[in-house]
Structure formats: C-alpha cells, structure tokens
C-alpha positions as CSV (number, residue, x, y, z in Angstrom):
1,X,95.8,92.7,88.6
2,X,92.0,92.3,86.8
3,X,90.8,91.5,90.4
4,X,92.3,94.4,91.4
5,X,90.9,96.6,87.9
6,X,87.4,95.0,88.5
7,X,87.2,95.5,92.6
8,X,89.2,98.8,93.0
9,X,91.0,98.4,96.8
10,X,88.4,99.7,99.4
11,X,89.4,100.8,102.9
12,X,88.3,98.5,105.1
13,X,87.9,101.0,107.9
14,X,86.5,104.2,106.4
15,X,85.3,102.7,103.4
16,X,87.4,105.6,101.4
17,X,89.3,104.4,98.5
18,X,91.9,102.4,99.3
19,X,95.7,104.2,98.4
20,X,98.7,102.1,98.0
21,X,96.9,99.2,96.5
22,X,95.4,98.1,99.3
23,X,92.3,98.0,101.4
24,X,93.2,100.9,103.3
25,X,93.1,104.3,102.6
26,X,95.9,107.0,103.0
27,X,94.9,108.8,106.1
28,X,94.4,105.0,108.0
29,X,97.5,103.7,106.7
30,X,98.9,107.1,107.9
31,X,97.9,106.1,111.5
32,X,98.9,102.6,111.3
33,X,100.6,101.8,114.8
34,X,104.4,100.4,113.4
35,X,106.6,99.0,116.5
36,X,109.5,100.4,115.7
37,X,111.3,100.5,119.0
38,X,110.7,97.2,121.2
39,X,112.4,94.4,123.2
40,X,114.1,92.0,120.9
41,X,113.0,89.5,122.9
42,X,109.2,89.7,123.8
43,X,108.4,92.7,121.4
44,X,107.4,95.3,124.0
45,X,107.2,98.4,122.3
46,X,110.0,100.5,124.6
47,X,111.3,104.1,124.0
48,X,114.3,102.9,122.5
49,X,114.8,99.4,121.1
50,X,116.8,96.8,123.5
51,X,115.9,94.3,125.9
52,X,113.5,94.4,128.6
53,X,114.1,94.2,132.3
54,X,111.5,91.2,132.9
55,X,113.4,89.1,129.7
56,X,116.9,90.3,131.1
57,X,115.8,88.8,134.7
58,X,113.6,85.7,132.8
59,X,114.6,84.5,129.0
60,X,111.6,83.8,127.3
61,X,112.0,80.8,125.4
62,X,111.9,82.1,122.1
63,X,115.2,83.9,120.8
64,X,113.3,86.8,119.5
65,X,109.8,88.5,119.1
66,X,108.7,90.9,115.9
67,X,105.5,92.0,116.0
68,X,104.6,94.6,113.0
69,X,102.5,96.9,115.1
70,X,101.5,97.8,118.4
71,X,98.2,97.1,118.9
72,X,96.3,99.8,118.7
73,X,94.2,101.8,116.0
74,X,93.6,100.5,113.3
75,X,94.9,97.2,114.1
76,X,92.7,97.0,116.8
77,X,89.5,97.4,114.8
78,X,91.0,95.1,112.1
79,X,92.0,92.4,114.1
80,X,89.1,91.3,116.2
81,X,86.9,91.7,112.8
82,X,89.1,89.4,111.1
83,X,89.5,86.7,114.5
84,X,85.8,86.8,115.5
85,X,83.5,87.9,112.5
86,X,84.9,85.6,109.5
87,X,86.4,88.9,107.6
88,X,88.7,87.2,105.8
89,X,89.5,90.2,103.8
90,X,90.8,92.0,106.9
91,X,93.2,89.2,107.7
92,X,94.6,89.1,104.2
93,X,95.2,93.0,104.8
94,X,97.0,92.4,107.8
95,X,99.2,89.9,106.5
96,X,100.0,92.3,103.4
97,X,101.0,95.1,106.0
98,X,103.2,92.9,108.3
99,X,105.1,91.3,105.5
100,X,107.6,94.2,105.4
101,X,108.3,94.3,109.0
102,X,108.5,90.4,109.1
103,X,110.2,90.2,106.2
104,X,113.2,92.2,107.8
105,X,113.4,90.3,110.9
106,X,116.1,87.1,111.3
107,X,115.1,84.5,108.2
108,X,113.9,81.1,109.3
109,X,113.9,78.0,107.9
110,X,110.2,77.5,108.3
111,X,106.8,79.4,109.7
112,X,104.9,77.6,112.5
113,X,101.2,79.4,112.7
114,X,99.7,78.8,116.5
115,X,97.6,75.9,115.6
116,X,93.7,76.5,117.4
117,X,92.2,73.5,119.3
118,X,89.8,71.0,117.1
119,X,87.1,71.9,118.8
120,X,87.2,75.8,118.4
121,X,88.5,75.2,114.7
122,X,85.1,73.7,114.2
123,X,83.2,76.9,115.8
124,X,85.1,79.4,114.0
125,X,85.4,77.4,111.0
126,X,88.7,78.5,110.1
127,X,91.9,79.4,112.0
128,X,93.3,82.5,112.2
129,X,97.0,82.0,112.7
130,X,97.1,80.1,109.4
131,X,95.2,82.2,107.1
132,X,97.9,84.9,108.1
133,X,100.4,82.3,107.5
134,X,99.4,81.3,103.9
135,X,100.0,85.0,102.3
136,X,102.7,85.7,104.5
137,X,104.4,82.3,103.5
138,X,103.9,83.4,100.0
139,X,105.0,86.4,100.4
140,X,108.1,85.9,102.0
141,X,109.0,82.1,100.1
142,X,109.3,80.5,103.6
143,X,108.0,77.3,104.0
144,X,104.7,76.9,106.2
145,X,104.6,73.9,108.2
146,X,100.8,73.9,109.1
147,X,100.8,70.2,110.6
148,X,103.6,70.0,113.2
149,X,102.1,71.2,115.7
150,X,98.9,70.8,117.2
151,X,97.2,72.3,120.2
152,X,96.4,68.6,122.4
153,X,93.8,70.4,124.4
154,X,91.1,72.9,124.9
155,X,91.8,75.6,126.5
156,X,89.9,78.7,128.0
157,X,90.1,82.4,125.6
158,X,93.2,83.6,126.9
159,X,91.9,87.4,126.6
160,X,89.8,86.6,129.7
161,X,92.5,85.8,131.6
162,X,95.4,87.0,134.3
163,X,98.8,87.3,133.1
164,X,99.5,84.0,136.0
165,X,96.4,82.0,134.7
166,X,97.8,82.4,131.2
167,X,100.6,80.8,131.6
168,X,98.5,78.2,133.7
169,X,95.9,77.6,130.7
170,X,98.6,76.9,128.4
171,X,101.0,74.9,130.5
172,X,101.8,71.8,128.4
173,X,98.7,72.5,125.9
174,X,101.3,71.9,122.2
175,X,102.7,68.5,120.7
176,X,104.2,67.7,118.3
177,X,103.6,65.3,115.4
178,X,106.2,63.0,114.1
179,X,106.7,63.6,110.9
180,X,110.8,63.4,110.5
181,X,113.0,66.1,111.7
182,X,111.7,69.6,112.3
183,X,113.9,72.6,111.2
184,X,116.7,74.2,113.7
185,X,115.3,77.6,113.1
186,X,111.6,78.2,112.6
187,X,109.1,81.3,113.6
188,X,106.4,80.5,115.2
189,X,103.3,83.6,114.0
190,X,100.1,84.3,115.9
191,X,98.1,87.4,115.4
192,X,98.1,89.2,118.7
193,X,100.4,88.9,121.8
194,X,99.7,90.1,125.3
195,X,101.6,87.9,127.4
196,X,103.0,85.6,125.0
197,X,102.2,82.6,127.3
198,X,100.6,80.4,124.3
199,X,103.5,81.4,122.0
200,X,106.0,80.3,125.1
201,X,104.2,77.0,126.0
202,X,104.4,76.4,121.9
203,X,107.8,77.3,121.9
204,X,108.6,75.2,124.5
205,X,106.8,72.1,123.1
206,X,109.4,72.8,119.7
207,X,112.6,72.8,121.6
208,X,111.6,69.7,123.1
209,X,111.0,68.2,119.8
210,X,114.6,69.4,119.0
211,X,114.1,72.5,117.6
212,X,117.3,75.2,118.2
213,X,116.3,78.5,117.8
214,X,112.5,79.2,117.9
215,X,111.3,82.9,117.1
216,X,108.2,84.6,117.3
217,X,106.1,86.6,115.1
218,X,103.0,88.5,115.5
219,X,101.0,91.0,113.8
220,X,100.4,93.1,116.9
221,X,101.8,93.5,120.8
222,X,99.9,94.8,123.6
223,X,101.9,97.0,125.2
C-alpha cells in the first residue's frame, strides 16, 4: 500500500491516472477485450460459448483452454511491450487482470508456465510465461512448478509461422525433468495463443510423463 501511496497507479497506455488501483485507467479498462463466450476446449472466442467444430472433429490434448481476453486492444499493445521490450510493469498488469478470469476456471493442482529455450532465455533475459506465473501463482495460492518442464530445443518464433509449420516447429520440442511424480491435474499458462501448437506439443510431453488432465491458460487468444 506505501508503494502504491508513493507511485499513484499510472495507465500504462494513456498515461492517465490509473482507476481501480491499477495501471490502467477507466476508459482503457473500459475497452479491455474479456472472452466471454469461447470454445471450452481451445478458447476461440465464438458467439456463444461451446465447443468448436475443428476440437469436435480433433481433441486437442489439453481438457480445456481459458484465456482472459481476446487479443485485441489493449492487450495487444500491452503484450508485445511486456514479451519484447523488458516492460515488466505491463506483464505484472496483465497478470493482475487475468487473475479473475483464471481464477474462475477448473482449479489445478499446479501451474506449468511454457518454459522458453536457454538460448532465447539468455537474449531476452527473462521469460515471459513465468513472470506471469509468479503473481498469478500468488494470487490464486496454486503452486508454480517452474522446473518440470523445459523446452529441449530451439525453435524458430512461432509468430512467423503457418498454422502447419507450427505444429512442425514444435513437434517433440518439451521434456520433462525427473523430479518425482508430477501432479494429475495441472494448467499449463502462456501469454498469447494463436494456434496453440506449443501449448499442445507441451501438453503432450505432460501426459506422457503421466500427467491426467492437462489445461491451458492464456492471457489472450487470437481469434
């Protein structure tokens, strides 16, 4: 609360004061993109909550998808500050915002952030998945399991990409680590997902380590 006092909140994409206490003011979070109606099992935003045809015709191998928002404004300015520019500020406000949303969805036993590859961990200096995972763990009391699953090999950005080459890039690209017995139920939480190819392939990786039931959580889905 001083930090607060000393550092009144600050919208982060007006620069307005923030409402709400926190970093976004009221006519932002008045545009804020909320998913309310999507498939229950890959998060497409829909006209009316269900199931999609393509997850009807092909499970996905996670049992369900929430993602907070679809991504559009402000998300969209938000997130690729907070992925690509080191604004850690606009991570932890993203975090803050999908804990509600997340919060509400089917409880696991444990949160899995999408690990990034060593190599790109060193570039960017920090991964994103994680920093949304810390807050959100907090948040929520769920534990965060941030070293069971690592990403074995580098692969290309999946943003530049075909929906077939995703899947492609990713095929086989999560382990495991051996660390006892992982959790039946866990959530696995990345920050956007288009086709949700890297959270599938992770997915996948986790069932074959014994995991039951693997869900997914995102801030954002691309419709």
């Amino acid at each position: 609360m001083a930090c607060r006092w000393l550092l009144p909140p600050r919208c982060l994409i007006c620069r307005e004061p923030g409402a709400y206490g926190i970093d976004l003011c009221a006519n932002c979070t008045q545009t804020l993109p909320w998913n309310h109606a999507a498939c229950g099992r890959c998060g497409l935003p829909l006209p009316v909550a269900g199931e999609c045809g393509a997850c009807l015709t092909d499970a996905p191998p996670v049992a369900t998808t929430t993602a907070a928002f679809v991504y559009g404004f402000p998300i969209d300015r938000l997130v690729p500050r907070f992925k690509f520019h080191q604004d850690l500020a606009a991570g932890r406000l993203l975090a803050e915002l999908a804990a509600g949303p997340l919060g509400r969805a089917p409880r696991p036993e444990a949160l899995i952030p999408i690990p990034l590859h060593a190599g790109r961990l060193r570039e960017r200096g920090y991964d994103q998945a994680l920093e949304l995972g810390r807050p959100l763990a907090r948040a929520l009391s769920i534990p965060l399991l941030a070293d069971r699953l690592v990403r074995r090999r580098a692969t290309a950005a999946q943003s530049e990409l075909s929906a077939d080459a995703r899947q492609r890039n990713v095929a086989r690209a999560f382990a495991t680590i051996d660390r006892g017995p992982l959790p039946r139920h866990v959530a696995l939480l990345d920050d956007v997902m288009t086709t949700g190819a890297t959270l599938h392939a992770a997915a996948r990786a986790l069932h074959t380590a014994g995991v039951i039931r693997v869900d997914a959580w995102v801030i954002a889905r691309v419709p």
